[in-house]
N, C-alpha and C positions, 0 to 999 in steps of 0.2 A: 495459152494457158500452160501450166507447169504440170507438171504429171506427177504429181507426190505419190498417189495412191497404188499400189503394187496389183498387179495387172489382175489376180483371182479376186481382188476385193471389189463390190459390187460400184465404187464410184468412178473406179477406170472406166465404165460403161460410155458415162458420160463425157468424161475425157476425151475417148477415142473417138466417140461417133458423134456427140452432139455438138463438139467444140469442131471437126472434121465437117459436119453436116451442114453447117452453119459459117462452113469458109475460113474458118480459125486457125490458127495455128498452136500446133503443141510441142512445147518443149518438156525433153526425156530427162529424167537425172538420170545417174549411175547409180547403182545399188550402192556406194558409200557415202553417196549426198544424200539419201533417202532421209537422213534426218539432222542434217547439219544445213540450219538457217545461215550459216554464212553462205556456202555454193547455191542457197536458192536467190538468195538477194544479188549473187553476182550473175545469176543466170535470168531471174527477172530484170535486170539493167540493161543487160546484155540484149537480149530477146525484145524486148519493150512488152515484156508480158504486164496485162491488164486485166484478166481474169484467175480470182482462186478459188477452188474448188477442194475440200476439204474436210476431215473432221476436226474441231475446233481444237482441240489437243496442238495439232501439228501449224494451225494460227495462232494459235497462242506462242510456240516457241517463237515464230517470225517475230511478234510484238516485241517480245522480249529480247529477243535478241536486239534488234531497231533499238528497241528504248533505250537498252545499254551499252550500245555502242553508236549513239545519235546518227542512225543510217536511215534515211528517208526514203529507202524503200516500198514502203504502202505507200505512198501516196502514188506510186505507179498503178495502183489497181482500181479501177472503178467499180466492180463488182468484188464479193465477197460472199460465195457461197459454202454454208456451213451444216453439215447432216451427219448422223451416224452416231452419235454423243451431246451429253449434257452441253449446252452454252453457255458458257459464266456469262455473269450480269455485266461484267467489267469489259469484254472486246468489243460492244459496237463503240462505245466512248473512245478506245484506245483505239481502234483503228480509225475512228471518225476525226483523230487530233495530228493524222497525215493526213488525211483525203474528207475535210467536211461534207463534201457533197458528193461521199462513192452511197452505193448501195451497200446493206448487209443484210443478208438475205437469209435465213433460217427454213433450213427445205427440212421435208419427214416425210415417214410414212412405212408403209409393211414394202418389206425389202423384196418379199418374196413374189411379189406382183408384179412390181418395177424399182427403176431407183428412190425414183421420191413421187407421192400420191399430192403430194402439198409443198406450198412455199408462202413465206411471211415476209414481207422488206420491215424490217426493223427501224422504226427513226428514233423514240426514244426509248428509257429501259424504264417506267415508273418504278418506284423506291415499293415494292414488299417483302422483303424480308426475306426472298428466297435463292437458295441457292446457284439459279441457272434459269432459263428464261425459259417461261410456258407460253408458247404461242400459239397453241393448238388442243382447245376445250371442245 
């Protein structure tokens, strides 16, 4: 898994320990890759990393960036865990058009407990009108 998330923020928890617990491997960026989707794309290839872990802000750029420079990097990741912020309606289509059959997984929950209380695998995004996906009534 790739470590986007900066070590005080509560989803490096999972990074360190459950990707580590679980046998995994993590790869570190450098404080100046922290938000430059081109060094994560070349270090998911690189690594053969398969799991993201993330607030959807920082998958989104990945998209984007891929989209506009036809780099088929998603389709490296079979999981796609996304917590912390709103989820546009638009990334499980856009990641599901590298990887049809990854997982996109929408975690939540009170932070203050743990990292995520809940998780949702997304397959489709029904069409209402709203700005970001409610999966959790």
């Amino acid at each position: 898994m790739l470590a986007l998330s900066a070590l005080h923020f509560d989803l490096s928890v999972y990074d360190i320990f459950g990707v580590l617990r679980a046998g995994g491997a993590l790869v570190m960026v450098m404080e100046n890759q922290r938000r430059d989707p081109h060094a994560w794309c070349e270090l998911i290839q690189r690594h053969q990393v398969t799991l993201w872990n993330s607030v959807p802000a920082l998958f989104d750029m990945l998209l984007t960036w891929c989209e506009g420079f036809a780099d088929a990097t998603p389709e490296n990741l079979r999981a796609v865990m996304l917590s912390g912020d709103w989820i546009g309606l638009d990334l499980p289509a856009r990641y599901r058009a590298f990887r049809p059959q990854g997982q996109f997984i929408a975690m939540g929950g009170a932070t203050e407990a743990s990292i995520w209380s809940n998780a949702c695998e997304i397959h489709d995004v029904p069409p209402t009108g709203a700005p970001s996906l409610t999966v959790f009534r």
